[in-house]
C-alpha positions in Angstrom: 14.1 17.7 -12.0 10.5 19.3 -11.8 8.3 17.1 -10.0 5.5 17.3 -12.2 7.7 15.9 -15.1 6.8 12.7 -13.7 3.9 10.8 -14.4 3.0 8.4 -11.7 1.5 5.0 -12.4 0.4 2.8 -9.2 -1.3 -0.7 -9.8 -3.9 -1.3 -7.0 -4.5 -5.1 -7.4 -1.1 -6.7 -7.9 -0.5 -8.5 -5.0 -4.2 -9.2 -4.5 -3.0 -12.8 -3.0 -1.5 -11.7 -0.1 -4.0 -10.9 2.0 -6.7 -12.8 0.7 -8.8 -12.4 3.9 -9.3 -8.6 3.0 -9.2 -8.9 -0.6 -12.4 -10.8 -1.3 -14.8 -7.8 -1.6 -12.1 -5.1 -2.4 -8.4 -4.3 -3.8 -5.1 -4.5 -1.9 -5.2 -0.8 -2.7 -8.2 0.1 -1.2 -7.2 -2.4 1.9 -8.2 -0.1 5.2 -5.0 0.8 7.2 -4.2 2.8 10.6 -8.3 3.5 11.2 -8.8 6.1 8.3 -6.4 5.4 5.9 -6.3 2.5 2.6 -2.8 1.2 1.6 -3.1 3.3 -1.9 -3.2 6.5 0.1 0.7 5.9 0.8 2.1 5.6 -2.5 -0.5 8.4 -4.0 0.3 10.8 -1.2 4.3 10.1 -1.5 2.9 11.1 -5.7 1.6 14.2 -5.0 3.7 15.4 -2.2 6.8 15.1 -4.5 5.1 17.5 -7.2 3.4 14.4 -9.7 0.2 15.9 -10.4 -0.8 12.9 -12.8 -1.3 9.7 -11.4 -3.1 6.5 -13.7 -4.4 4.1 -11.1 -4.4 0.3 -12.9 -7.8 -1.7 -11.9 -8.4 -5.3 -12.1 -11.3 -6.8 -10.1 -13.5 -5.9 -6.9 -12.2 -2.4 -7.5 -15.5 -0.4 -6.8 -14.5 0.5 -2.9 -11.4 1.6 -4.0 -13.0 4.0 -6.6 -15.4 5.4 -4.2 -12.9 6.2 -2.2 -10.9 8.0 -4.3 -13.7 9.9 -6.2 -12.2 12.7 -8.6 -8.7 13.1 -6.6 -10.3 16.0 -4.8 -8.6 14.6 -1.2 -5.1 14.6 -3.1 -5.3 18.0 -5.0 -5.6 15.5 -8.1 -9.0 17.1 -9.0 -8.5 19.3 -12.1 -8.8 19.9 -15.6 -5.7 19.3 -17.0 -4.0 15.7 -15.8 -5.2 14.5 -12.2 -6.4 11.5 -11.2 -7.0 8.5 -14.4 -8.8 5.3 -13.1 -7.3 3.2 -16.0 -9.4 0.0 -17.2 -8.5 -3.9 -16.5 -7.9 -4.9 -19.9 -4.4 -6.2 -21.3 -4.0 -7.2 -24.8 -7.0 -7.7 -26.9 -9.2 -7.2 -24.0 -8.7 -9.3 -22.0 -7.9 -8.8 -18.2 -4.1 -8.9 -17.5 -2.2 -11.4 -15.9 1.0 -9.8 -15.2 2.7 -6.3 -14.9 4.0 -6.5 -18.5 0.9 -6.8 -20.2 -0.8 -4.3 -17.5 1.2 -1.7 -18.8 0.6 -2.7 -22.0 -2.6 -2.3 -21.9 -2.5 1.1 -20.4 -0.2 2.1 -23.4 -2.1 5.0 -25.2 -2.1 6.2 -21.7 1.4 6.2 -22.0 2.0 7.5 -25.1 -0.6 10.7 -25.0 1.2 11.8 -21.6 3.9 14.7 -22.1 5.8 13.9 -19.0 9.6 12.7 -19.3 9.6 9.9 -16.8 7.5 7.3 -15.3 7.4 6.7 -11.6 5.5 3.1 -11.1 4.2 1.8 -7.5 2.6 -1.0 -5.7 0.4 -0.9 -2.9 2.3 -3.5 -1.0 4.3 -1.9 1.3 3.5 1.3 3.7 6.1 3.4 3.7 6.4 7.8 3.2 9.3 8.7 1.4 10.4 11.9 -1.0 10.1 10.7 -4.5 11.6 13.9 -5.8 15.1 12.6 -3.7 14.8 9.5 -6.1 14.5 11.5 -9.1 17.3 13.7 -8.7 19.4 10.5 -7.7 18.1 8.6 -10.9 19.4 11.8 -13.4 22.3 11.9 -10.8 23.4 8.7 -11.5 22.2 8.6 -15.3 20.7 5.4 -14.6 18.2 3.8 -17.0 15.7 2.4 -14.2 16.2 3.2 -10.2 14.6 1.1 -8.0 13.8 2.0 -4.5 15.2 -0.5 -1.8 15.3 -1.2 1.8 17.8 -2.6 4.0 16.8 -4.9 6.5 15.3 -8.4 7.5 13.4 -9.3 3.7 9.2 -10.0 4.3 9.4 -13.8 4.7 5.7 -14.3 3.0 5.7 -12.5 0.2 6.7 -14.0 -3.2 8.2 -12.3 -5.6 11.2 -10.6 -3.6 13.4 -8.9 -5.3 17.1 -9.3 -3.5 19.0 -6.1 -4.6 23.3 -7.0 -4.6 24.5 -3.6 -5.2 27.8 -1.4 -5.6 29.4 1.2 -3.2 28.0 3.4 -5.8 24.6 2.2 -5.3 24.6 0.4 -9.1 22.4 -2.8 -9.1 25.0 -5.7 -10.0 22.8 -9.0 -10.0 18.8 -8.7 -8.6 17.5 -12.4 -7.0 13.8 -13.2 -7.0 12.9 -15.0 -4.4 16.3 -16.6 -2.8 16.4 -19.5 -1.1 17.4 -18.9 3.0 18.4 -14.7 2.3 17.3 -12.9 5.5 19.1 -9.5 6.0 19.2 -8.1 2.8 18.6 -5.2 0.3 14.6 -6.1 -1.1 13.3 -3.8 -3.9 10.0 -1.8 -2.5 8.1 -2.3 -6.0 8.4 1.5 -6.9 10.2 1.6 -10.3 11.6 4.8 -12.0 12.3 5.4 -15.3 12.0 7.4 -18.7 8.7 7.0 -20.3 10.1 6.6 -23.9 12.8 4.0 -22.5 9.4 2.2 -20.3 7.8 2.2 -23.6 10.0 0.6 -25.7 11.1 -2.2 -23.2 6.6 -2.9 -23.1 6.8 -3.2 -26.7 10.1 -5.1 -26.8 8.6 -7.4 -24.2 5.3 -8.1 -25.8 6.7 -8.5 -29.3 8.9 -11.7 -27.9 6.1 -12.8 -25.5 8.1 -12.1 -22.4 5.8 -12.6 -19.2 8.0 -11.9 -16.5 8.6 -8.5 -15.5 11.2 -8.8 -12.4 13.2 -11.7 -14.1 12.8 -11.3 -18.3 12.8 -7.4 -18.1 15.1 -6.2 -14.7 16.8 -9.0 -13.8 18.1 -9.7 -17.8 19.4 -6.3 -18.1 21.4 -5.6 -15.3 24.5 -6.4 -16.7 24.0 -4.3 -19.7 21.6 -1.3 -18.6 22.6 1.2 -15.6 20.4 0.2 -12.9 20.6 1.8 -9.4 19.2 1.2 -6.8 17.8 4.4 -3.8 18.0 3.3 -0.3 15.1 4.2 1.8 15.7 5.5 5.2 12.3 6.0 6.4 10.0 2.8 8.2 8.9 0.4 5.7 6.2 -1.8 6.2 5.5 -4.9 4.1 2.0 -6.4 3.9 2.4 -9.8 2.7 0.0 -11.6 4.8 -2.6 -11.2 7.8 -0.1 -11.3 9.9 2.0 -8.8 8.6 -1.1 -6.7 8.4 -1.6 -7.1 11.5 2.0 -6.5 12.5 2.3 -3.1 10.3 -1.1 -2.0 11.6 0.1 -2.4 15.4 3.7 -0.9 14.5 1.6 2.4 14.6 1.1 2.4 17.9 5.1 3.2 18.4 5.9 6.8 18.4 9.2 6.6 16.2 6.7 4.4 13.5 4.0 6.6 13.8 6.0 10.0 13.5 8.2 8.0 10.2 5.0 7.6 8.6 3.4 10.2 9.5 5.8 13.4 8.4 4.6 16.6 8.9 6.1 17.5 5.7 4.8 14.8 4.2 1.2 14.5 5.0 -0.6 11.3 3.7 -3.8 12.2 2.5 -7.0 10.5 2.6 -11.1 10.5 1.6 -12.6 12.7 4.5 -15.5 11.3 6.1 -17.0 14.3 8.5 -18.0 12.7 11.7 -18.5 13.7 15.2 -15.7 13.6 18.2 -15.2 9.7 19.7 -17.6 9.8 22.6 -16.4 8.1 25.9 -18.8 6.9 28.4 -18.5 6.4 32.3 -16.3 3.9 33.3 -14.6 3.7 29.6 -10.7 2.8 29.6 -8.5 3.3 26.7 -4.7 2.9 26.6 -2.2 3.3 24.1 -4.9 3.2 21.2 -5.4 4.5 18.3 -9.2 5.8 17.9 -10.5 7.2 15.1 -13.5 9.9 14.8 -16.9 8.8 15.0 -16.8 5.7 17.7 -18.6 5.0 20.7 -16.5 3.3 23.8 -18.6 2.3 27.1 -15.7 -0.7 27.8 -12.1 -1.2 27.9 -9.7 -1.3 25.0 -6.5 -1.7 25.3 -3.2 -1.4 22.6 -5.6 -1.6 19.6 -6.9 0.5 16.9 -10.4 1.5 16.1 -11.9 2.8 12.6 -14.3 4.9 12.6 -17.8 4.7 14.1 -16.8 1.5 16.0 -18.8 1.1 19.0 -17.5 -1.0 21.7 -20.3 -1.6 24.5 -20.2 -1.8 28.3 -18.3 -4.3 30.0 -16.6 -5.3 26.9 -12.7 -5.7 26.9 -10.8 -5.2 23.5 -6.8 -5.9 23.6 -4.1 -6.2 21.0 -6.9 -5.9 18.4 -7.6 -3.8 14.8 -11.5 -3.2 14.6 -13.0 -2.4 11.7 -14.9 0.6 10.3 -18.3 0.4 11.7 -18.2 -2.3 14.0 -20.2 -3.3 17.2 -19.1 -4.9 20.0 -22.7 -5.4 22.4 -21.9 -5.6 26.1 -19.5 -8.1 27.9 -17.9 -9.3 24.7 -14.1 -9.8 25.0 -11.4 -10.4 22.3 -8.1 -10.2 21.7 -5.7 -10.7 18.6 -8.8 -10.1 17.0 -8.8 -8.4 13.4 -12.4 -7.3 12.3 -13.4 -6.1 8.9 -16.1 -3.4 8.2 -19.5 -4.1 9.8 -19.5 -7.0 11.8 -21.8 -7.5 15.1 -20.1 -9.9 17.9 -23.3 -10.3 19.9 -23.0 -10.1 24.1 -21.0 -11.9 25.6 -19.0 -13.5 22.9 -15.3 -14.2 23.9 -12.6 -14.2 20.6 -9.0 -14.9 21.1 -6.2 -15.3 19.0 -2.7 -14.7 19.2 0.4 -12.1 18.5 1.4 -14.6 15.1 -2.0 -15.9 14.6 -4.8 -13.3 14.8 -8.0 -14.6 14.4 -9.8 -12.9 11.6 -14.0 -12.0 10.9 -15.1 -11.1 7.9 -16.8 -8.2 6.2 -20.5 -8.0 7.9 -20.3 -10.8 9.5 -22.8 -11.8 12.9 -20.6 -13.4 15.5 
């Protein structure tokens, strides 16, 4: 039950399409999240804290941010000689770039086969959430299951496609999985984390690509429940689901409740990030800030208000930010006022510009743009 017989596999572009606003210039993965943080820091933090000191990381397109920011693995102890941190190419069979989960791991299958651990724990980037993956091995060996699947109880993300309905025993065995049902609400939805033995992951890639099966959730999970032991492991902690700019949005502002923030946030648990040294936020006469999150680095002469602030923001005199996420080095010049406003890195909003959006409807600016 070592942790480090676990090799962890986490696929940074998968859902790409859900928040296409942020995904233009970058990964989902690489995505930026509560002011310092990118949405792969979750599932490679919730890696490394449960003892997997491997982790492959599968690219597809626009991943250069996301490699910058995760440079050797140094931030996640994943800097070493022996296993680490793998950046694993974008290339399915015959080269070409991968459509689909099935032939992603395919093509990442020497990585597979020259790795000595026993099992595979697979992530997405999709959803925030900080949970002990070690719990989730013990259950899967508990239970002698051939795949666990981590779930969540609760009211299922209504954007996101894909959604895996989990209908389960009182023993926690999976009985019948629905993708995507028509009018389900409060339900049990798979978290895309995915545990199994390598050998047993191996066979079912080459299995799948010998009959040309496509479709991981339905031709490879959703086909074997009834003769493989598939379980499911509930998840206690906050979940967050980014399947949209609004849920983004939602997730992001979620942090700014204690019981959220102190969920996510474990102090056993740490979530580790790229450490950018910067100086103390500087507050200037007459600056207001309440229930914010700020991070290090910005400059506030105005008023914000139930937001969060990356770093080196600047927000100017006389301006007034509310119920807002501003992005890594942004400027806000004096008297500008938003609110519901979601900014990406860089942008300018010139003086006196006025933005506002609303609580399901944020308005959105993109990456250095001149307002």
């Amino acid at each position: 039950m070592r942790g480090n017989n676990v090799l962890g596999v986490i696929f940074s572009n998968m859902h790409d399409d859900f928040v296409h606003e942020l995904t233009t210039v970058r990964t989902l993965g690489s995505i930026p999240f509560g002011g310092r943080y990118r949405l792969i820091d979750f599932p490679l933090s919730n890696m490394v804290n449960s003892g997997i000191n491997k982790v492959g990381v599968v690219t597809k397109l626009n991943y250069q941010s996301m490699m910058d920011h995760l440079g050797s693995g140094k931030a996640w102890d994943l800097s070493r000689k022996h296993d680490g941190l793998f950046i694993l190419p974008p290339f399915g069979q015959g080269n070409a770039v991968y459509t689909n989960r099935i032939q992603a791991l395919s093509g990442i299958a020497n990585f597979l086969k020259h790795s000595n651990e026993e099992y595979v724990m697979m992530s997405d980037c999709n959803y925030v959430v900080n949970f002990d993956m070690q719990k989730m091995l013990q259950a899967h060996i508990t239970n002698q299951a051939d795949i666990t699947i981590a779930y969540k109880d609760g009211v299922r993300p209504t954007s996101a496609k894909n959604i895996t309905v989990l209908n389960l025993d009182e023993y926690d065995r999976i009985r019948s999985v629905d993708v995507d049902p028509v009018g389900t609400t409060k339900c049990n939805f798979g978290l895309n984390v995915y545990l199994m033995r390598k050998e047993y992951l191996e066979w079912l890639i080459s299995d799948a690509v010998s009959r040309n099966i496509q479709d991981f959730l339905r031709d490879i999970i959703q086909a074997r429940v009834a003769t493989s032991r598939i379980f499911g492991y509930h998840v206690e902690e906050y979940v967050g689901a980014i399947s949209s700019l609004n849920d983004y949005f939602r997730v992001n502002m979620d942090l700014l409740k204690q019981d959220v923030s102190s969920q996510l946030f474990e102090r056993n648990r740490p979530v580790y990030t790229k450490v950018r040294d910067d100086m103390p936020t500087r507050y200037g006469i007459g600056a207001s800030v309440k229930g914010s999150l700020i991070a290090d680095g910005c400059l506030i002469e105005g008023e914000v208000e139930n937001s969060i602030l990356f770093r080196g923001v600047h927000i100017g005199k006389g301006c007034s930010v509310k119920n807002s996420i501003i992005g890594q080095d942004t400027t806000l010049c004096d008297d500008a006022k938003i609110s519901y406003v979601v900014t990406d890195k860089n942008v300018v909003l010139q003086p006196g510009r006025t933005l506002m959006g609303y609580e399901t409807y944020p308005v959105f600016i993109e990456k250095n743009a001149v307002v």
